[in-house]
TORSE-215919 format. One record per residue: x, y negated, z negated of N, C-alpha, C in turn; residue number from 1; residue in one letter. Coordinates in steps of 0.001 Angstrom, whole numbers, padded with zeros to 6 digits. Example, Ala and Ser with C-alpha at 12.3 -4.5 7.8 and 13.67 -1.06 7.14 Angstrom:
! residues 2
<node <013190, 005690, -007800>, <012300, 004500, -007800>, <013200, 003300, -007800>, 1, 'A'>
<node <012850, 002250, -007080>, <013670, 001060, -007140>, <012900, -000030, -007870>, 2, 'S'>
***
This chain:
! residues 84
<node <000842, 001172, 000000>, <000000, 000000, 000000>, <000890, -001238, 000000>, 1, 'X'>
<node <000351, -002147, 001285>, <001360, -003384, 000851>, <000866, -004428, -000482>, 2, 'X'>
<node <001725, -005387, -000656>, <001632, -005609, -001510>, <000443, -007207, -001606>, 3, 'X'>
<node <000025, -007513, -000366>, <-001223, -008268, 000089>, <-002838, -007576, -000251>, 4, 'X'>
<node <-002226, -005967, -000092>, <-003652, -005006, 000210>, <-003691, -004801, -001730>, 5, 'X'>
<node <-002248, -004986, -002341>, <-002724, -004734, -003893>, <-003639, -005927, -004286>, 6, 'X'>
<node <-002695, -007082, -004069>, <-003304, -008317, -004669>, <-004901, -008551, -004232>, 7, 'X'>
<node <-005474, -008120, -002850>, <-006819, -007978, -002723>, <-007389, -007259, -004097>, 8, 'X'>
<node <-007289, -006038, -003766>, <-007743, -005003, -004642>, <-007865, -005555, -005977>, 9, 'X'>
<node <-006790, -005907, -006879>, <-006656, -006382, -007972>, <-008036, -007584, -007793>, 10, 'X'>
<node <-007960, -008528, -006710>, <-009189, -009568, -007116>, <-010459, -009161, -006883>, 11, 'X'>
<node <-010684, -008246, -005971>, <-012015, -007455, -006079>, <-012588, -006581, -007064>, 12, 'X'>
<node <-010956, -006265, -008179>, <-011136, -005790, -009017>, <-012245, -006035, -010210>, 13, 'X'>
<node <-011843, -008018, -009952>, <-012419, -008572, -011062>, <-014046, -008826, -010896>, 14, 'X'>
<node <-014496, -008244, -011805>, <-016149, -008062, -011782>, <-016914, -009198, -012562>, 15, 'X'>
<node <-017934, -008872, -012971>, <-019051, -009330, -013454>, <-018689, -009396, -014689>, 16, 'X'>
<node <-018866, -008014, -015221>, <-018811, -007602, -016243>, <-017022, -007193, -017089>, 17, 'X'>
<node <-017152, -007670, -017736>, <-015816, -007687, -018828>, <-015106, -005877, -018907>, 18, 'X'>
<node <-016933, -005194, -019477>, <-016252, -004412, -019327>, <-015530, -002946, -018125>, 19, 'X'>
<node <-015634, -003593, -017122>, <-015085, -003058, -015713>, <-013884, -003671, -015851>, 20, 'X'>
<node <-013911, -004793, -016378>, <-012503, -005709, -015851>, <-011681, -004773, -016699>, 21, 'X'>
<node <-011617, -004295, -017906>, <-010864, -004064, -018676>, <-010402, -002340, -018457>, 22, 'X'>
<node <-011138, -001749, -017383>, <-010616, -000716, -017117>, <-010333, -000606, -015708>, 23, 'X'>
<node <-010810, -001475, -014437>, <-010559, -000973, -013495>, <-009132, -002267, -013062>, 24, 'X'>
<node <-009119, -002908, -013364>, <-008006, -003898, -013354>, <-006331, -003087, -013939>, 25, 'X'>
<node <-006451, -002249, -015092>, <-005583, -001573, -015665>, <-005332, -000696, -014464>, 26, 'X'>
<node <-006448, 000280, -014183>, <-005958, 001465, -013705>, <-005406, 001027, -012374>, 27, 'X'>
<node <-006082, -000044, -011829>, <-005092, -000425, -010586>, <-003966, -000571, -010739>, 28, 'X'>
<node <-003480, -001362, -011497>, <-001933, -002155, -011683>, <-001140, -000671, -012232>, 29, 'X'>
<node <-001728, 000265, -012862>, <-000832, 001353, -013055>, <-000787, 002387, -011675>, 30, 'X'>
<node <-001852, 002796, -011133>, <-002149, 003705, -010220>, <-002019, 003134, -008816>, 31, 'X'>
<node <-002341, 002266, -008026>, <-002144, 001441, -007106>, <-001553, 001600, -006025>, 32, 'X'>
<node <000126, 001344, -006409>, <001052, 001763, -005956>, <001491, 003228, -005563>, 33, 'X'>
<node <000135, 004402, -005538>, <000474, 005048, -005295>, <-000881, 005794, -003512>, 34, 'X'>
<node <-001457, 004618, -004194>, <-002700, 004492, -003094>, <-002198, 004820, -001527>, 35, 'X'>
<node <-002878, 005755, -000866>, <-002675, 006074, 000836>, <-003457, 004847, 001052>, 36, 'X'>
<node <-003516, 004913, 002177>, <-004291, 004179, 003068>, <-005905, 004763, 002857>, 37, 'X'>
<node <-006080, 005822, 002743>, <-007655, 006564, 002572>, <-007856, 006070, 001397>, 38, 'X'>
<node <-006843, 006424, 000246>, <-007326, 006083, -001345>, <-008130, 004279, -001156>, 39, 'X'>
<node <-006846, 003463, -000558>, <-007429, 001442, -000322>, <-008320, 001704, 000393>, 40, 'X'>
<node <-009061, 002617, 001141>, <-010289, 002332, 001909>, <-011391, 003262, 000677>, 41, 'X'>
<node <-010860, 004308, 000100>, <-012012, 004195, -000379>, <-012792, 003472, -002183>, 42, 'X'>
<node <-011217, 003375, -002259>, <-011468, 002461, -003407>, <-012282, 001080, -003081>, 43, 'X'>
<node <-012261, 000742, -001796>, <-012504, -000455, -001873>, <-014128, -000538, -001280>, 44, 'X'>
<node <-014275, 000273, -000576>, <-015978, 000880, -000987>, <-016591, 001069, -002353>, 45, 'X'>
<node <-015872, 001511, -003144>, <-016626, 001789, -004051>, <-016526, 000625, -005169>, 46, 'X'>
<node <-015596, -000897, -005174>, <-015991, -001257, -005298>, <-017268, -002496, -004807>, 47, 'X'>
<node <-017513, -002249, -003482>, <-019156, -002631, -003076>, <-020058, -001908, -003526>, 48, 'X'>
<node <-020291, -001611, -004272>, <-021098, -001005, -005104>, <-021445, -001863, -006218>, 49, 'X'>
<node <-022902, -001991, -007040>, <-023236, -002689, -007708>, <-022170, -002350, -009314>, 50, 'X'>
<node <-022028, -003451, -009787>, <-021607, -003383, -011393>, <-022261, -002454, -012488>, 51, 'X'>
<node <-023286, -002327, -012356>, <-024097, -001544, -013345>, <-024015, -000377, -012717>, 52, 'X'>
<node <-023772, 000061, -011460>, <-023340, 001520, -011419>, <-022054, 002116, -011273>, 53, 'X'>
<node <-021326, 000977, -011035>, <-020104, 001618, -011596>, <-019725, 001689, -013115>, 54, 'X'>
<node <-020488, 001015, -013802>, <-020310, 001114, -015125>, <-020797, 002507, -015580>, 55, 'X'>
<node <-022238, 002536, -015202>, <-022431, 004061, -015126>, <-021947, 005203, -014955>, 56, 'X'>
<node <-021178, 005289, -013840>, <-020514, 006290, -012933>, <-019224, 006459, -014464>, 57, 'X'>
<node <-018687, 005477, -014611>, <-017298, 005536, -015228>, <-017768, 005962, -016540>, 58, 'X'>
<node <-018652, 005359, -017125>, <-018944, 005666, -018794>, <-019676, 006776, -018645>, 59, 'X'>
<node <-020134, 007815, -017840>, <-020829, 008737, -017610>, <-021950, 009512, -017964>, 60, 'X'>
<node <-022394, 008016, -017700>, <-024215, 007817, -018158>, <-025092, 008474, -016842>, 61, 'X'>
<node <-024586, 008058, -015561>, <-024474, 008715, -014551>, <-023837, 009417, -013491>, 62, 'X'>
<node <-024127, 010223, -012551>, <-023657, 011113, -011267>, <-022998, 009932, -010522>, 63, 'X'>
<node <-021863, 009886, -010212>, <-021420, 009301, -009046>, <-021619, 009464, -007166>, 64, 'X'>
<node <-021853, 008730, -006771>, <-022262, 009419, -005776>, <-021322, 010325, -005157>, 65, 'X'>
<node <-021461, 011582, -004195>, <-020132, 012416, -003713>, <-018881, 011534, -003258>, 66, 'X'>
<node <-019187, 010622, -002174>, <-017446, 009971, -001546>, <-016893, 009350, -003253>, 67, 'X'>
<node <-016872, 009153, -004246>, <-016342, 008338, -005367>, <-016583, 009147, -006528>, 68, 'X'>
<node <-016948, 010539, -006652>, <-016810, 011633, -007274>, <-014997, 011564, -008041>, 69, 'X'>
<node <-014186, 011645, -007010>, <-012666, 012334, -007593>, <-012181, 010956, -007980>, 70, 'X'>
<node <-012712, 009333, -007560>, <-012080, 008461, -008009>, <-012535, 008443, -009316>, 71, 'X'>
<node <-013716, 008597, -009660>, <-014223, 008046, -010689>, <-013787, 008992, -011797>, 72, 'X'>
<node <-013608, 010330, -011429>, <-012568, 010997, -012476>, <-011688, 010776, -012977>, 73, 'X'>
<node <-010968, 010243, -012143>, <-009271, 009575, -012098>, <-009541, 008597, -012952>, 74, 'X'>
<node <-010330, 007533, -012590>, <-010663, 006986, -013576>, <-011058, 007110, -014728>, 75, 'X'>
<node <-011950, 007769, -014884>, <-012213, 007913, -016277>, <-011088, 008989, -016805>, 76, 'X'>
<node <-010444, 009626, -016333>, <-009134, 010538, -016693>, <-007974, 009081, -017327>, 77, 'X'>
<node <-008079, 008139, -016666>, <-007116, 006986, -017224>, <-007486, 006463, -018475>, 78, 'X'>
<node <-009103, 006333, -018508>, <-009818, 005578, -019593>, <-009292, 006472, -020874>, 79, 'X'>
<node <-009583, 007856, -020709>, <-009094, 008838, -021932>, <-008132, 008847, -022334>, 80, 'X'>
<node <-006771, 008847, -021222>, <-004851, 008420, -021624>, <-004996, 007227, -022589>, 81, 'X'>
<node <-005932, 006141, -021687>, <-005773, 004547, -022804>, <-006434, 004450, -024223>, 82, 'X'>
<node <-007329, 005428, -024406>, <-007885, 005709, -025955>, <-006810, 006875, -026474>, 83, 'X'>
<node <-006709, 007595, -026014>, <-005559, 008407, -027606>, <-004697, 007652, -027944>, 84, 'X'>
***
């Protein structure tokens, strides 16, 4: 990923809601740099997706839809590293 396509990402990162900012902002700046070209396309779909369902998806109140299934693991696999 260049480093134009992070700094996007990182500002699309920033949401609505505080608490997205505080986990999907992290997991970028750690994970990011390791992004294909498929991972920045589909990360960046999923965040067009409304705030309240990605909050969902991640706090796993709800099903993610299938294409954002393995991100949202990853993610929430990061959220669990940053609580122990």
């Amino acid at each position: 990923m260049t480093e134009q396509e992070l700094k996007k990402l990182q500002w699309a990162s920033r949401r609505g809601m505080l608490e997205l900012d505080v986990v999907l902002l992290p997991y970028l700046e750690q994970h990011g740099h390791e992004f294909s070209s498929e991972d920045v396309r589909r990360y960046e779909q999923f965040l067009e997706e409304t705030d309240p369902d990605l909050y969902a998806w991640i706090m796993g109140f709800e099903t993610p839809k299938d294409q954002f299934s393995e991100l949202v693991g990853q993610i929430k696999q990061f959220v669990d590293q940053q609580i122990k």
